[in-house]
C-alpha positions in Angstrom: 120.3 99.4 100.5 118.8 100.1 97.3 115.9 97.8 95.7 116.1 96.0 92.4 115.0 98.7 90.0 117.4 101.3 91.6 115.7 102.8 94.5 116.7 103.4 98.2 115.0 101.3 100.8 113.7 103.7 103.4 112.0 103.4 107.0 108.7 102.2 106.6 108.4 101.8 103.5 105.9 98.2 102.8 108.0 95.1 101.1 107.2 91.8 99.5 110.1 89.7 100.9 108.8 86.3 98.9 105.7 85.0 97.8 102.7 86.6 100.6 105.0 87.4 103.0 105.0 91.3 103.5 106.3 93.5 106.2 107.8 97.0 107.1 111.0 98.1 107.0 111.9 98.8 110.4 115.3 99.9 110.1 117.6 101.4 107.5 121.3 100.9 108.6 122.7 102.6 105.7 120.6 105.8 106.9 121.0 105.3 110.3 117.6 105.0 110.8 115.7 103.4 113.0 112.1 102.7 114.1 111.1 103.1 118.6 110.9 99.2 118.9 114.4 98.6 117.2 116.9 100.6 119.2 120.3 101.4 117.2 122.4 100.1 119.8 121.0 96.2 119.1 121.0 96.3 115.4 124.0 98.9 113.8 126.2 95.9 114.3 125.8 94.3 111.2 127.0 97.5 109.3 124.7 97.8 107.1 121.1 96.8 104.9 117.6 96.8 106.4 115.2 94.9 109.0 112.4 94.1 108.0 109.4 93.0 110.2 107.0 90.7 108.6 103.1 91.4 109.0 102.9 87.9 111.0 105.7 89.0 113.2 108.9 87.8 112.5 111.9 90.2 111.8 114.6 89.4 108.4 117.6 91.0 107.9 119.1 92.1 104.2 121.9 93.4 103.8 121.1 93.4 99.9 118.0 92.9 97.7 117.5 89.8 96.3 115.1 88.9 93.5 112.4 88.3 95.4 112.2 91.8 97.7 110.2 94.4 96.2 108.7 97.5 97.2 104.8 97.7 97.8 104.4 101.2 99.2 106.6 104.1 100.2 106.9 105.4 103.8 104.3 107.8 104.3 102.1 107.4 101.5 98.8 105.2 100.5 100.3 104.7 97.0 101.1 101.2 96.1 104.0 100.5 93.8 103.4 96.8 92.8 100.0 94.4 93.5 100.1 91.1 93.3 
């Protein structure tokens, strides 16, 4: 899955899924990636797109970007992409 501007959605990498709600990608099915608590086993049924799991605990699947997902941060680094 690839965000708006072009982009590939990768494992941990920090999203805006709507207004204040944030979370981390926790699995990437396109990549066949997948974080410890998500096992591959419960999820690569859907075929592909990302989890996300929202600060406040819930998880969302997208199997596409809409217009309100966008980046915040890239997996592995402090740098942040958009503020609000």
């Amino acid at each position: 899955m690839k965000y708006s501007e072009g982009q590939p959605a990768v494992l941990g990498d920090r999203v805006e899924l709507w207004d204040s709600m944030i979370g981390t990608i926790v699995c990437t099915i396109d990549d066949n990636q997948y974080s410890p608590e998500f096992a591959r086993e419960h999820l690569a049924d859907k075929g592909r797109g990302v989890f996300v799991k929202a600060d406040d605990g819930p998880v969302f699947y997208y199997d596409e970007a809409d217009e309100d997902f966008e980046p915040l941060g890239r997996a592995g680094s402090a740098r942040i992409l958009k503020i609000s």
